[in-house]
C-alpha positions in Angstrom: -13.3 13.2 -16.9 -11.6 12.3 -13.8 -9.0 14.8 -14.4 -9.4 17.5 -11.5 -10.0 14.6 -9.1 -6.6 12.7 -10.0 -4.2 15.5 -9.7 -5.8 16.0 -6.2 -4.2 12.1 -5.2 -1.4 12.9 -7.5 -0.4 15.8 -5.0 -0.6 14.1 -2.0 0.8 10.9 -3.9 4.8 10.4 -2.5 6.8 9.6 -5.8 6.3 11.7 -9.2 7.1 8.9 -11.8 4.8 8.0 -14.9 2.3 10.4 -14.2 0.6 9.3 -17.4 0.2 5.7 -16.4 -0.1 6.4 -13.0 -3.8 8.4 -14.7 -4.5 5.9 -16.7 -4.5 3.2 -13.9 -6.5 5.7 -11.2 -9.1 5.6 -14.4 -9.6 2.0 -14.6 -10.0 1.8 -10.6 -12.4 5.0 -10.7 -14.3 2.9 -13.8 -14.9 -0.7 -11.8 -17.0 1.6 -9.1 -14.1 2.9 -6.8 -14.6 5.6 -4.9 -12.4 8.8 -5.1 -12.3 9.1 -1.2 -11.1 5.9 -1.0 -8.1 6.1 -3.2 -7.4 9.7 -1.8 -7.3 8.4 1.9 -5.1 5.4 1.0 -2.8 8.0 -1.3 -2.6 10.2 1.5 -1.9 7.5 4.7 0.7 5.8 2.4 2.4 8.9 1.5 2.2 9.9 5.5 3.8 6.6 6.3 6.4 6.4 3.3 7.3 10.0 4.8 7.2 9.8 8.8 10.0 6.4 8.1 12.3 8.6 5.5 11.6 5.8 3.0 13.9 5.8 0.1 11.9 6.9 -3.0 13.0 3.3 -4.8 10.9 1.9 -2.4 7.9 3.4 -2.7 6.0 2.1 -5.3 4.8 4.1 -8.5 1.3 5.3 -8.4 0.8 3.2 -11.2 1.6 0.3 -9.1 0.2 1.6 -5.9 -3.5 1.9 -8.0 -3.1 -0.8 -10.8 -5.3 -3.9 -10.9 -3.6 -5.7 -7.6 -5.1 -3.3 -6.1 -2.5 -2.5 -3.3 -4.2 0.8 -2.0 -6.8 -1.3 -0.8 -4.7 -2.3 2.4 -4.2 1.7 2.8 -7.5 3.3 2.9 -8.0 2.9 6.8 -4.4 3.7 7.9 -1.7 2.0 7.9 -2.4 -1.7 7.3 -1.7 -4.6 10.0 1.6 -6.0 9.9 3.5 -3.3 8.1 6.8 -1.5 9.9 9.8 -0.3 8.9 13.3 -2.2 9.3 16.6 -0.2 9.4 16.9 0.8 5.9 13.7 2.9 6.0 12.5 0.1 3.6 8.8 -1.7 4.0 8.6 -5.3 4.9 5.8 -7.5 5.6 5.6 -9.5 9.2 2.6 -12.2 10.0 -0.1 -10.5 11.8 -0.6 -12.5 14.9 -4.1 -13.4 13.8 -3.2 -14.9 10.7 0.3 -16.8 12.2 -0.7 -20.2 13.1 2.6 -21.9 14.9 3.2 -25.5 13.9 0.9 -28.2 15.0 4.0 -29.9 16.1 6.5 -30.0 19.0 9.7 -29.8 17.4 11.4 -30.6 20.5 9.6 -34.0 21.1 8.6 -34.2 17.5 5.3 -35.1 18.7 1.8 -33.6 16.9 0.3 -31.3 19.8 
């Protein structure tokens, strides 16, 4: 059923392993009401940001990952999400977004609450 639509993301999709459960995940996202232009748009700006930073291909995560029930495409669907770069390796890592790092209520210095 959702056959034609899949190999569409699976072509733009940046690492080829498990194609099967990689399917069978896209089905179960397509079945709780996702939308195919969503998960092609998050395929497609994760695959152009795994590729313009050379990441390693055991770094990228399966498809199977990518659209299995933690949903991580979410994040990917407008672009690249807040807070992501690249370090050295080419490898992705997570750094607070300034709107949801809060620094310490304290003044280490003085020890004192601010």
């Amino acid at each position: 059923m959702f056959l034609t639509e899949f190999q569409e993301v699976w072509d733009v999709y940046p690492r080829k392993l498990d194609k099967g459960l990689a399917f069978r995940a896209y089905v179960a996202r397509r079945r709780q009401g996702m939308a195919f232009q969503d998960l092609l748009r998050a395929a497609t700006h994760y695959a152009g940001y795994c590729r313009a930073r050379n990441t390693d291909q055991q770094y990228i995560k399966r498809a199977a990952t990518f659209f299995g029930p933690s949903e991580p495409w979410r994040e990917w669907i407008e672009g690249i999400p807040a807070g992501e770069v690249a370090n050295g390796n080419g490898h992705r890592e997570r750094v607070p977004s300034q709107a949801l790092y809060r620094p310490s209520q304290v003044d280490w210095e003085h020890e004192q609450p601010l």
